[in-house]
N, C-alpha and C positions, 0 to 999 in steps of 0.2 A: 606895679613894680615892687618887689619882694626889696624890703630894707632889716638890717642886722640889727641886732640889739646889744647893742655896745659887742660889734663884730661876731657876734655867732647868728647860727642858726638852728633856733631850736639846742640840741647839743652839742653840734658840730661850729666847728672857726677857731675863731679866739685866735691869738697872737701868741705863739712859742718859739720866741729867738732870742740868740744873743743880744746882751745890753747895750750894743756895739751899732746895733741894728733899727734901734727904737726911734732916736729920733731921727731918724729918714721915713720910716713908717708915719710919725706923727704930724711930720710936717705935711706928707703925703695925704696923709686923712684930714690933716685941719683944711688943704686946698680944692680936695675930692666935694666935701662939708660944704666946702662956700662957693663952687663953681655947680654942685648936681642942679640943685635947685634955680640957676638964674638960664633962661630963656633966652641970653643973647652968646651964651657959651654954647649952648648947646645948637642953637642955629648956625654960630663959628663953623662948630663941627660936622653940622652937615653940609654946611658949604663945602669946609675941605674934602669930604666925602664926595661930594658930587663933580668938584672940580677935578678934581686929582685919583680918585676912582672910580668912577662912572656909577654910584648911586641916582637913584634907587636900583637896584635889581628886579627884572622882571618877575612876575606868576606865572609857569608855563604850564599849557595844561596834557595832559599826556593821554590823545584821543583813543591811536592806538595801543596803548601797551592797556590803557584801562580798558578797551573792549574783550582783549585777549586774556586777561586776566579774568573777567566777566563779572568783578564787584564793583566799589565803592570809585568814583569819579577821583583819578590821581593828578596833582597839581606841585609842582617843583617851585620851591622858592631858590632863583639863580645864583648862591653866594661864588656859585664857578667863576662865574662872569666880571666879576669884580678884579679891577690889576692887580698882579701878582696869583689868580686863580682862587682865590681864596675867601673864605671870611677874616682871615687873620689881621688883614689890611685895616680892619675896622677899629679893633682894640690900638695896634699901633699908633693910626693916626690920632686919636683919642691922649695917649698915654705921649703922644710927642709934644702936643700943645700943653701938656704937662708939665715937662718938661724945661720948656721954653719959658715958660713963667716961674722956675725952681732954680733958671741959670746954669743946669749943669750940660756938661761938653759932652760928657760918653755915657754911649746905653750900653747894657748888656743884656744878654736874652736865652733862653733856653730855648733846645726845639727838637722835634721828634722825626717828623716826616719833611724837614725842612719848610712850609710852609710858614710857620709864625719867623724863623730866621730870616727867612726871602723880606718876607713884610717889614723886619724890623729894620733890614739890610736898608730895602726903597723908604723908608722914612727917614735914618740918617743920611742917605744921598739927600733927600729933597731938601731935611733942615739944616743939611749942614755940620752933624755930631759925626763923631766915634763911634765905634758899634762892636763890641766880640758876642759871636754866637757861639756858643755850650751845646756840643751835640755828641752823644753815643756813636763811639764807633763803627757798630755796629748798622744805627741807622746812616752813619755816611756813604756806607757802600751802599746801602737800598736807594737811597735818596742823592746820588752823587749830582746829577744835573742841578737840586737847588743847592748846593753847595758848591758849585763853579760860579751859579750867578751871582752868590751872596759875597764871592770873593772879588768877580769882576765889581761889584760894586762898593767895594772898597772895608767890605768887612774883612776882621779876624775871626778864622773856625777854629774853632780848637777841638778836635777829633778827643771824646774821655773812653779811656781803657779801661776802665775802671768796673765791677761788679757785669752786671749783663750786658753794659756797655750798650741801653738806650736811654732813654726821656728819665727817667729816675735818676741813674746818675748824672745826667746834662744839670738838672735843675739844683743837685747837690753840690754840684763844680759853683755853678752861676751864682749861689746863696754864698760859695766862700769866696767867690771873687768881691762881689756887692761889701762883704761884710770889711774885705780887706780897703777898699776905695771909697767905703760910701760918700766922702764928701765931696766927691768930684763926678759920682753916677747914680746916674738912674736904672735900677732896673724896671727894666718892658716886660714883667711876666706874661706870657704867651695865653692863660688859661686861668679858668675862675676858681683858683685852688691858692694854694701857700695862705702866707699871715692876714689880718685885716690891715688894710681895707682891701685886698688887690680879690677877693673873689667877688665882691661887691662892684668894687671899679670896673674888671672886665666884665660883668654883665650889664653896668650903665651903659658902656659905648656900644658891645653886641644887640643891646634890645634894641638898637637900630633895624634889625632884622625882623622882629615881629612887629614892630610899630609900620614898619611899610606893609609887608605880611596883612595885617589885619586890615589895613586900608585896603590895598588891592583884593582881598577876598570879600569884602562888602562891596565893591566895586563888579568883581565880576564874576563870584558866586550870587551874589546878591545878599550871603550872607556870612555868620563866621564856619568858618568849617566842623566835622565832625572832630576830628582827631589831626594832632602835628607830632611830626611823627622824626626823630634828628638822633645822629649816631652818638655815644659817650665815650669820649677821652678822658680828657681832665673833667670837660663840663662848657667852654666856652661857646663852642656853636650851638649846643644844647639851650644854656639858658638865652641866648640874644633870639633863637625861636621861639623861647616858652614864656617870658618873661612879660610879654604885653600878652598874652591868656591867663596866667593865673587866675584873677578875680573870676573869668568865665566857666563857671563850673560845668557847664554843656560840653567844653572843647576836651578830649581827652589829650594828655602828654604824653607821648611815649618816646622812651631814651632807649637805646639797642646799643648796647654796649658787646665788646668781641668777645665772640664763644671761642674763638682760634682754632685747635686740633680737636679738644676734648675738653671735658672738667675738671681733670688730673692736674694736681698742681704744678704750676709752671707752664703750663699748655693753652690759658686763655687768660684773660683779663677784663673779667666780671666780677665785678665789686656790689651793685647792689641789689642783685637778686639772693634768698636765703641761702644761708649754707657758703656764702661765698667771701666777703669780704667784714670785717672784724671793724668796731672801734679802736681807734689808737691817734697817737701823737707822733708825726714826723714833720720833716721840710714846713716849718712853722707854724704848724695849725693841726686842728684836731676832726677828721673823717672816718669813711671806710677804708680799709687799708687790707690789700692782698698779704698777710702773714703766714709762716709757716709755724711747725710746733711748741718752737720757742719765743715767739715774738717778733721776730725778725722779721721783714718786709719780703716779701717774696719775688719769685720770677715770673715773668709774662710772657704772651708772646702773643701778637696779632698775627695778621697778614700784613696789617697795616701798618706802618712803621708811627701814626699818628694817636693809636689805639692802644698800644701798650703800655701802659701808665699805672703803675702800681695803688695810685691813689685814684678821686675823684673828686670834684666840688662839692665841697658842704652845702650848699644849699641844695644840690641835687640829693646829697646823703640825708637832707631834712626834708623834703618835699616827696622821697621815695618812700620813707619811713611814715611821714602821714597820709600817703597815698595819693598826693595831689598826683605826682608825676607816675606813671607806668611801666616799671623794667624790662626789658626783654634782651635777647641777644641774637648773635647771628654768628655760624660757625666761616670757618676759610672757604666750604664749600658754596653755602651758602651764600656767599656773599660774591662769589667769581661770578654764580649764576644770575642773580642778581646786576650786577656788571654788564652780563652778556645782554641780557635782557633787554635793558634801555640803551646800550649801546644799536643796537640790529632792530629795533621795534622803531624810539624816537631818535637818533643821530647824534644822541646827547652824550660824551664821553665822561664819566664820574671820576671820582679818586674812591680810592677804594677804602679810603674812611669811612666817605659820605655814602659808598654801596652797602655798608651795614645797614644804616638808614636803610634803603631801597631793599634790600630783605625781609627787615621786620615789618618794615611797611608793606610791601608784598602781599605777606602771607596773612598779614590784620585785612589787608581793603580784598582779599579774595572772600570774607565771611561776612561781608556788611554787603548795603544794598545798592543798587546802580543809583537813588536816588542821594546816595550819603556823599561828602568829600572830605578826601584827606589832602593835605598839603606835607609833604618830606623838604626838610633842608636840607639842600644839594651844597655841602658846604666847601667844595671844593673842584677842579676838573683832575682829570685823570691823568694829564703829559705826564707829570712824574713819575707814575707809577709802570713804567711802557715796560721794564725787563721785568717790575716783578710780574705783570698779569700776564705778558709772555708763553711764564714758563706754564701757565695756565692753559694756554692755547697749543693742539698737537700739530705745531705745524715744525718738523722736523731742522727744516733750513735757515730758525733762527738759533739753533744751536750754534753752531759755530762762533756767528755774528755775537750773540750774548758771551761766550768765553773771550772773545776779543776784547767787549768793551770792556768787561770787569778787568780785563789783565790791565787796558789802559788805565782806568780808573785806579785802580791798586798803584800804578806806576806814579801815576799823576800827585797822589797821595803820600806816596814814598819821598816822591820828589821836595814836594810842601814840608814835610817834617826834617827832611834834608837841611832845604834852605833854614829852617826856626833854627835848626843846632847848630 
């Protein structure tokens, strides 16, 4: 397990926020510090994981689609399957038991593709907090079904207008909220990015995912795998798979981060491959950062409403840089097909986050040998994503059907902003 040095990594982390901010940061690290290392927290939390999410997630191995592909033996670690469809569940519950020991009543949370919201929404149902989820307007229409449930369940959405109106601005809103109440909340950062300790912290509760991962592939590879292979957002589902390989220098890593339309700025959201993503300092800490000519943070755009993220995880921006980890990417096209693919081959429905993954993965296990295995983090399922991959599909007679729902959607929306004024 990859630890900071006094919060960076390598030259990425560090802590850049208001003074306002610190000591919620500090107390945060001083309880991170005294709970990572003791054995009967960390068993808490797999309890609560197993009770209350159905951990462990299976290994599934994927007979047909790796025949038809004709390389490398392909094997799915299930974070679909997990409540709420997600891996997001994992950090939540992690970051509630936190919580709970810090006394405070309300979370706040950022989110992009609604999936880390939904999570954060089902952990203050269970413990009993407050919760407002920070989401880009923009992603509220992509993503309206998790933000019906995150209301039914008793969260605040607060829809932001603000600059391109996804995960960038959500996380700008959620740092001024935090900064305005900190003694009364916690924030649930969604992903292994912002200030120390929280890129560190989100990967302690996600390596839940490669520490099963590596059991189950000595179990039923018999050994560890060739290569794991998991899509890049921020970096959370990325490092909870990478995180128990490191030391194994055999296993290769590879992050596929979204190529979107093109490499034209504004058109994808590739931060660590050359040529693409800059040094800088924003939203409290120091990464790769999509900029444009003057400094300024740039514009994105996935397919994926969970991929467009202007920044990245520092330790993914340190691990890329010394080549532990692998970059690659996957365009909108690429990644529909990909979709299609394990949909119609294995019956396994993705999110079309985690079909970036299944892209780059793809095209790596088509060059290796039937004797080799790769394992991809399936970090999500696909309900959500039902209009946008739709429009992907030429099937004439969901036109209609899809103008309907957005006009309800839109309505529904209007309505919610009605009621707030």
């Amino acid at each position: 397990m990859i630890r900071s040095d006094q919060g960076y990594f390598g030259e990425f982390g560090g802590r850049y926020v208001p003074e306002i901010l610190l000591p919620a940061l500090q107390e945060l690290e001083t309880m991170f510090n005294q709970l990572r290392d003791d054995p009967s927290f960390w068993q808490e939390y797999l309890s609560l994981c197993q009770e209350f999410s159905g951990r462990p997630t299976p290994l599934t191995p994927l007979r047909r689609l790796s025949k038809e592909l004709g390389g490398a033996q392909i094997w799915l670690k299930r974070e679909d399957l997990n409540h709420s469809g997600a891996h997001k569940v994992n950090n939540v519950l992690g970051q509630g038991l936190l919580v709970q020991r810090m006394g405070k009543k309300r979370v706040i949370a950022e989110t992009g593709a609604g999936q880390h919201g939904l999570a954060t929404a089902i952990m203050a149902a269970r413990l009993g907090l407050q919760a407002t989820i920070y989401m880009g307007a923009d992603d509220i229409e992509r993503q309206y079904s998790n933000v019906f449930w995150m209301r039914q369940l008793g969260a605040e959405v607060v829809g932001v207008e603000t600059g391109a109106r996804t995960l960038k601005e959500a996380l700008d809103e959620a740092l001024r909220d935090w900064a305005a109440t900190v003694e009364t909340t916690h924030y649930v950062l969604g992903t292994a990015c912002g200030p120390a300790p929280f890129p560190e912290l989100v990967t302690y509760f996600q390596s839940v995912i490669s520490q099963e991962m590596k059991q189950q592939a000595l179990e039923k590879i018999g050994r560890l795998p060739d290569e794991v292979v998991a899509c890049v957002g921020g970096g959370s589902n990325a490092m909870g798979a990478f995180a128990n390989f490191l030391e194994d220098d055999a296993v290769k890593l590879i992050g596929v981060e979204a190529g979107g339309r093109s490499f034209l700025p504004g058109e994808h959201s590739v931060r660590l491959l050359p040529d693409t993503g800059e040094d800088g300092i924003a939203q409290g800490y120091k990464t790769l950062f999509l900029q444009d000519d003057d400094g300024q943070l740039g514009d994105t755009h996935s397919i994926a409403a969970g991929l467009d993220y202007v920044g990245v995880s520092p330790i993914l921006s340190h691990l890329s840089q010394t080549g532990r980890v692998i970059a690659d990417s996957a365009n909108d096209q690429e990644v529909v097909d990909a979709f299609k693919l394990l949909m119609k081959t294995e019956g396994i429905i993705p999110a079309l986050e985690s079909s970036h993954a299944l892209a780059g993965g793809f095209k790596r296990a088509k060059q290796m040998s039937p004797d080799q295995h790769m394992v991809i983090n399936l970090s999500g399922r696909g309900d959500k994503d039902i209009f946008n991959i739709a429009h992907a599909f030429p099937q004439p007679e969901w036109t209609e059907f899809l103008q309907r729902e957005a006009a309800r959607a839109q309505e529904l929306e209007n309505a919610s902003k009605g009621e707030k004024s």
